[in-house]
Structures are given as structure tokens and as C-alpha cells.
RODO-2510 file (C-alpha; in nm, 4 decimals, decimal comma):
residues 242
     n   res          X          Y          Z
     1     x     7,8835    -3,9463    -3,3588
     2     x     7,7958    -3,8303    -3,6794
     3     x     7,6647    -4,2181    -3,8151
     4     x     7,4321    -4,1967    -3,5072
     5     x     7,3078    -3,9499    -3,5982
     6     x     7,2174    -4,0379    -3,9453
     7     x     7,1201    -4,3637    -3,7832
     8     x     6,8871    -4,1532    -3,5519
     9     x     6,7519    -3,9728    -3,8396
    10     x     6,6834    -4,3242    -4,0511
    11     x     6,5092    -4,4323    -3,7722
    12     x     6,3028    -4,1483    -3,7002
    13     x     6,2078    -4,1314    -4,0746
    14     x     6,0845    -4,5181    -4,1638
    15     x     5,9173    -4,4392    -3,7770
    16     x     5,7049    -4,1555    -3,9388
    17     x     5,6567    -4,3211    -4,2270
    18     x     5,5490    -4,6317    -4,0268
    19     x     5,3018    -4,4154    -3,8499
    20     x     5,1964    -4,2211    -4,1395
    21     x     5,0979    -4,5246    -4,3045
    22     x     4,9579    -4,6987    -4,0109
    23     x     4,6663    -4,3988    -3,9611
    24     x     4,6158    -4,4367    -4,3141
    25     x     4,4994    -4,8316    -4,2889
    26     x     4,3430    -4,8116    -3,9479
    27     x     4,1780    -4,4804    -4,1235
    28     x     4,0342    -4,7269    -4,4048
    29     x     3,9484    -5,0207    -4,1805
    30     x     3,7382    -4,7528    -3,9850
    31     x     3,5471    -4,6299    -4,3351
    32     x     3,5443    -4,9522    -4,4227
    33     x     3,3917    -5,0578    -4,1460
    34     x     3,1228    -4,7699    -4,1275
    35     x     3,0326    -4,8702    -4,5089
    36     x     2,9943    -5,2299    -4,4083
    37     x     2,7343    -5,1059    -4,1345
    38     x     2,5216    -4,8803    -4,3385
    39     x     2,5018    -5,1396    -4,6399
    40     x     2,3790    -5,3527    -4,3651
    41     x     2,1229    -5,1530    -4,1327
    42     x     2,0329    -4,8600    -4,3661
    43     x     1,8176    -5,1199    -4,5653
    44     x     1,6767    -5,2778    -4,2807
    45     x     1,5958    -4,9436    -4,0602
    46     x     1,3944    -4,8511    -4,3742
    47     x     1,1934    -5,1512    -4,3569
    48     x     1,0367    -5,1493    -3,9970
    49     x     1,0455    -4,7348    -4,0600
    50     x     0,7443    -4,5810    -3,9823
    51     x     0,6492    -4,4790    -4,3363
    52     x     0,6678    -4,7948    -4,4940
    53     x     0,5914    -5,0412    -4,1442
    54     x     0,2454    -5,1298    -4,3270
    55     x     0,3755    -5,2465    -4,6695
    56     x     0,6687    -5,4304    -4,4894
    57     x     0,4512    -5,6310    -4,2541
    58     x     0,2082    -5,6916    -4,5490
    59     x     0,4673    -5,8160    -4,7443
    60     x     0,5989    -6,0530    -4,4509
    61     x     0,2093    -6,2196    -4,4551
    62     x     0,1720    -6,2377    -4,8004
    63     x     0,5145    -6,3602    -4,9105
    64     x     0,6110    -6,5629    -4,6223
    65     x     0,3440    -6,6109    -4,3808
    66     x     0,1052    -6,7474    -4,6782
    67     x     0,3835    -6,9226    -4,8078
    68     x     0,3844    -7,1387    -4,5098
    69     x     0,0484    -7,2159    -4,4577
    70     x     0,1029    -7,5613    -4,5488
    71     x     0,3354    -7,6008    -4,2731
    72     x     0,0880    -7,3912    -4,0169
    73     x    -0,2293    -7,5962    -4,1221
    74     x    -0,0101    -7,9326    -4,0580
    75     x     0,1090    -7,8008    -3,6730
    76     x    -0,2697    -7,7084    -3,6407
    77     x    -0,3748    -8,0530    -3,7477
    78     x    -0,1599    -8,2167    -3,5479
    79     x    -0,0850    -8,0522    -3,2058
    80     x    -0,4182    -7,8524    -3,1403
    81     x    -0,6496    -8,0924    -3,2964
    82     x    -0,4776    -8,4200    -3,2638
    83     x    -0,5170    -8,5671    -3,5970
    84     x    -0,4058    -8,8239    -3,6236
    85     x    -0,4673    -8,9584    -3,2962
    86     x    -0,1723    -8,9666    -3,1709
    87     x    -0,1623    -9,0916    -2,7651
    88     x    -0,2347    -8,8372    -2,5014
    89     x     0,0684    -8,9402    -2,2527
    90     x     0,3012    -8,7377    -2,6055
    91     x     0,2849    -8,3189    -2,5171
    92     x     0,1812    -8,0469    -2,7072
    93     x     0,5010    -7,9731    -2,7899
    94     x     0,5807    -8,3601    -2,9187
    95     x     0,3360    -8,2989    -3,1360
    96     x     0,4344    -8,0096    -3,2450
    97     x     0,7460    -8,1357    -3,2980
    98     x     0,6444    -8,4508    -3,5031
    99     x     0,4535    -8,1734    -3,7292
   100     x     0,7638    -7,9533    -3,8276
   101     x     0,9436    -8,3106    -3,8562
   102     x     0,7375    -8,4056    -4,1144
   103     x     0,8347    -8,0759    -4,3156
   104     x     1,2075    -8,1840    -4,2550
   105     x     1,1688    -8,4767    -4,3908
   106     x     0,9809    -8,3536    -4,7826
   107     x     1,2353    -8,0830    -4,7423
   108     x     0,9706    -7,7833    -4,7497
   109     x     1,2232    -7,5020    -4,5667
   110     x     1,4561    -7,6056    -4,8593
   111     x     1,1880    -7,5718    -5,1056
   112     x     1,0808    -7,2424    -4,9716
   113     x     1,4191    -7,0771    -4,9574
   114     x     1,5009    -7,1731    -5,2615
   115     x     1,1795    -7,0456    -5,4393
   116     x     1,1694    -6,7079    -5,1899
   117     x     1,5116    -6,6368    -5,3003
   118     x     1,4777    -6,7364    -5,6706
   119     x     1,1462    -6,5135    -5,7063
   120     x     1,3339    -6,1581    -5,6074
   121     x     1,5989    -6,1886    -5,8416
   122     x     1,4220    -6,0638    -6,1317
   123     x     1,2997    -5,7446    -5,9779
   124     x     1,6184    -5,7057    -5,9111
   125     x     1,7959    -5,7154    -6,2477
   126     x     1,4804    -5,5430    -6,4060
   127     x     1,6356    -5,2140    -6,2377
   128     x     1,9158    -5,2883    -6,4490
   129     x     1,7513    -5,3324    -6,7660
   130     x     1,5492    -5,0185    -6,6817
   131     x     1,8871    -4,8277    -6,6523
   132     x     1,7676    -4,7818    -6,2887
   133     x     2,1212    -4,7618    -6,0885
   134     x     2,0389    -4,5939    -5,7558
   135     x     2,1744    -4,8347    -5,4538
   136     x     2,3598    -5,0330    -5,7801
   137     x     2,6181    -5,1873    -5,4786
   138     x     2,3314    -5,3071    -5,2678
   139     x     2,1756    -5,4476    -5,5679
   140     x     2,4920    -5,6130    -5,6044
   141     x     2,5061    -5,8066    -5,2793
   142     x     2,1573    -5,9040    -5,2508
   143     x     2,2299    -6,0797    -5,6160
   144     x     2,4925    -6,2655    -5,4825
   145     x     2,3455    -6,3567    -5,1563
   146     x     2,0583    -6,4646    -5,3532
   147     x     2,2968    -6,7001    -5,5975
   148     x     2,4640    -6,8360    -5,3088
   149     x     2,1831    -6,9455    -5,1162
   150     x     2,0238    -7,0957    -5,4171
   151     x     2,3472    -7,2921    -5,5321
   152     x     2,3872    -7,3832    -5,1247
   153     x     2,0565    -7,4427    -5,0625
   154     x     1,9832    -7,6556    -5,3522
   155     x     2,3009    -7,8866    -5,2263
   156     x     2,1681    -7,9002    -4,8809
   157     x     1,8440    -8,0109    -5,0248
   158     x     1,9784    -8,2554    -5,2736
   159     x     2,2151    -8,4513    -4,9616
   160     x     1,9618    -8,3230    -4,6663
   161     x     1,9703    -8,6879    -4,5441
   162     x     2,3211    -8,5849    -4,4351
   163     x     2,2143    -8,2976    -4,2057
   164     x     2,2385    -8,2592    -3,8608
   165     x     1,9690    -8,3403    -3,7239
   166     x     1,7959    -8,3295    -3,3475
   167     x     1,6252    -8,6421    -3,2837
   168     x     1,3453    -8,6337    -3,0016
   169     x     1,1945    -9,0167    -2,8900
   170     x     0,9037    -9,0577    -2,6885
   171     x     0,8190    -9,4229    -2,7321
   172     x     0,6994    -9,4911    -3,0405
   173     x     0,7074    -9,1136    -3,1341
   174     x     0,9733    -9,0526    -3,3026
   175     x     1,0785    -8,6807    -3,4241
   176     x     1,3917    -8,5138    -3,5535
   177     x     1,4147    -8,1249    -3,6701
   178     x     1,6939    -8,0474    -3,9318
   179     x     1,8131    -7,7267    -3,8031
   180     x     2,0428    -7,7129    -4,1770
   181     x     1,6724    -7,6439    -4,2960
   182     x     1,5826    -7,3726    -4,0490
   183     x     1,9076    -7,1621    -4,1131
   184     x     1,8713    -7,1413    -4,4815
   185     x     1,5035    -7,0187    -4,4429
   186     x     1,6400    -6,7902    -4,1834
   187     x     1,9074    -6,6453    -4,4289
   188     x     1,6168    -6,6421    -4,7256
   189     x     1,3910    -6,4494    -4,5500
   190     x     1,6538    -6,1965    -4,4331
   191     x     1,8058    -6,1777    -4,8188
   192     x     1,4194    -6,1125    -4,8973
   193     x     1,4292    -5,8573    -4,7011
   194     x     1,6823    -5,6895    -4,7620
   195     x     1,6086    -5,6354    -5,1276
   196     x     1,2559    -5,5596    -5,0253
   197     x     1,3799    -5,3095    -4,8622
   198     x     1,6350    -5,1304    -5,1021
   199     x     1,2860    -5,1435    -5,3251
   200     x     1,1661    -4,9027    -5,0913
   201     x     1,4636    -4,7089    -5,0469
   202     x     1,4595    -4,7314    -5,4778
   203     x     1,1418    -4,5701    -5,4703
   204     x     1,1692    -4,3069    -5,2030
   205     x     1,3181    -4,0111    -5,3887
   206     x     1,2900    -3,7892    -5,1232
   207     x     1,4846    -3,9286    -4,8851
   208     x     1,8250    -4,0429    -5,0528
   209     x     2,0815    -4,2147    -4,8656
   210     x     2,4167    -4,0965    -5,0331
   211     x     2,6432    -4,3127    -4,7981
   212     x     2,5146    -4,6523    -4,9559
   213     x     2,4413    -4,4949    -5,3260
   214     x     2,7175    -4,3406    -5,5529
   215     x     2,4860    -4,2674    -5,8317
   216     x     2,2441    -4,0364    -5,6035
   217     x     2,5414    -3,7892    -5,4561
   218     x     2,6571    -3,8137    -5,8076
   219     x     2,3532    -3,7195    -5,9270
   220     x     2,2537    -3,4540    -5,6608
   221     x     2,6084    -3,3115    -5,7298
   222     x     2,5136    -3,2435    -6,0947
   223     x     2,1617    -3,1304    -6,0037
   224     x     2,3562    -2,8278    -5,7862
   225     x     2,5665    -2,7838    -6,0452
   226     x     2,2748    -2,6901    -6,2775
   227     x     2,1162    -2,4968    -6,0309
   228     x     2,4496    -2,2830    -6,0457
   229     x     2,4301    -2,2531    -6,3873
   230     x     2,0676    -2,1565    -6,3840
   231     x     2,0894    -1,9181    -6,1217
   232     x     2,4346    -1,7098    -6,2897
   233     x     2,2141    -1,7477    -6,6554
   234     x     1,8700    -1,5509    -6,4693
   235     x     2,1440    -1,3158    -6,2642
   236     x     2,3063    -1,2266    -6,6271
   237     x     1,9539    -1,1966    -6,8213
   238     x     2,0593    -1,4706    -7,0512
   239     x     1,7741    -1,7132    -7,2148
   240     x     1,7281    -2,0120    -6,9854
   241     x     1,7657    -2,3413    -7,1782
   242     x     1,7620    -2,6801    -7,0247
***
């Protein structure tokens, strides 16, 4: 009887210790998980927010809207104004088609990526040489984002004969769209925007987001802890310095 019970009591102790240590990892997989969110929507919430929905659509025109135009005047050309003749019994959308094909095929979404992408780096290490370090971690992944798409996309561009490819035929018409191309431009313009947006989040003092930045609850912590100090100095008539 009495080894049962010390078996009992083994048991019962690696069981709490099982359990103990079980609510500690799902605990961390949960803040984990909740850091992993607001890295990723925090930025982007403050990019179609109200205060700053003018400069972020502005910015979409200008940096990729007008970097396309090439590409826009081309589908123009082609599918509304039909030049070069190309046979009526094709549809709009052949044509439009055959437009963005042509793209494909000079690799301009590669090109594009890879320049949108290369072009926000600097303003992103220029915090650091500025000893700016507010939203340092999100800095951090945008960076790397950044350096993967370029190494990726510059691979992808180098062998983009080897991508898969959608081919359309209508007679002599014949189209294909390299959807390789489209997903890296995706992924460039969100990585864009995303540092875009911790810009804005860089800028806007007022409105801090301690959850995603270290260095601003570090440094509101020390700017309460001077407050203390300057309060208990005035409440003891001492000389204020700062």
C-alpha cells in the first residue's frame, strides 16, 4: 500500500508539472500569436486610417499606379483602341489579354517588384543611421521581406521562361499570363506598404502603439518616471533641473 501511494503521489506530481508547463506554452503560443497579428494589421489599419487615407492613396498613384502606366497605356492601345488591328471575331478581353502578355514576356512585373522593393530600403535603414528606433522589429521584417523578394524575384526573372504559365489560343492569337509575375508584384506592393505604413506610424507621435514598439513603452516608462521625479522635486521646493 504504501509504494502506491508514493506511486500515486509521482504521478500526481509529473501530472501537475505536465499541466503547469502545458498552460505555460499554450500561454506563449497565444502571445505569440497576438504579436504575430498586431505586427501584421497594426501597420496596415494605419494605412487606410482615416487620418492618413489621403497620403496612402496618393502614394498608391504615384508609386504604383504611375509606375505602371506603361503597362495601362499598352491595354489601352490594344483592347479599347485596337492597335494593332487585330481581327474583330478576338474579344475585349483577348485583347486584353495579349496586352498584359506582352508585359510577361519583357518581364515588366519582375522589373517593377524588384525596383518597388529595392527603392524603400533606404528609408528604411536611414532611421537607423538617424538613431531613429521606434517600431525597430517592424523595421526588421519589412528589411527582410524586402531582401527576399529581391534575391527571389531577381531568380524568377532571370529563369521566367520556366514559369507557369496560362496559355489562351484563339486562332492565330496566341496569349499566355505568367501568374509567377503577378504574385511577386502582389507581395511588392504589400511589402511597400507595409513600410509605408510604419513611416506613418514613425511619424505619428501622438498615437504610439506600444504592443509592436519596445522602444516607445520603454521610453514612455522613463518619461513617467521623470514626471515622478519632477513632481516630488516641486512638492519638496527643490530647484528643478532637467
Amino acid at each position: 500500500m504504501q509504494a502506491l501511494s508514493i506511486l500515486g503521489k509521482c504521478f500526481f506530481y509529473l501530472y501537475s508539472v505536465m499541466m503547469v508547463n502545458m498552460k505555460g506554452f499554450w500561454s506563449y503560443i497565444k502571445w505569440f500569436v497576438g504579436k504575430v497579428w498586431a505586427y501584421v494589421t497594426i501597420p496596415f489599419l494605419t494605412f487606410w486610417s482615416r487620418k492618413y487615407l489621403i497620403r496612402s492613396v496618393l502614394w498608391f498613384i504615384f508609386t504604383v499606379g504611375l509606375s505602371l502606366i506603361g503597362t495601362i497605356a499598352n491595354i489601352i492601345k490594344i483592347a479599347f483602341l485596337n492597335i494593332p488591328r487585330i481581327d474583330e471575331k478576338y474579344t475585349f478581353w483577348d485583347r486584353v489579354v495579349y496586352s498584359v502578355s506582352q508585359d510577361c514576356k519583357s518581364g515588366t512585373f519582375y522589373t517593377f517588384a524588384i525596383v518597388l522593393v529595392a527603392s524603400m530600403l533606404y528609408p528604411l535603414f536611414e532611421g537607423f543611421l538617424k538613431h531613429e528606433f521606434n517600431y525597430i522589429n517592424a523595421r526588421v521584417l519589412s528589411i527582410i521581406a524586402a531582401l527576399l523578394l529581391l534575391v527571389f524575384g531577381g531568380m524568377f526573372y532571370s529563369f521566367s521562361s520556366v514559369g507557369n504559365k496560362t496559355f489562351v489560343e484563339s486562332g492565330e492569337l496566341i496569349s499566355y499570363v505568367d501568374w509567377y509575375q503577378f504574385g511577386f508584384l502582389l507581395l511588392a506592393i504589400i511589402v511597400a506598404s507595409y513600410s509605408f505604413s510604419v513611416g506613418l506610424m514613425i511619424e505619428d507621435k501622438d498615437n504610439p502603439h506600444p504592443e509592436i514598439d519596445d522602444f516607445a513603452d520603454v521610453d514612455s516608462q522613463n518619461v513617467e518616471r521623470l514626471k515622478e521625479k519632477v513632481k516630488k522635486s516641486v512638492d519638496g521646493i527643490d530647484n528643478v533641473t532637467i
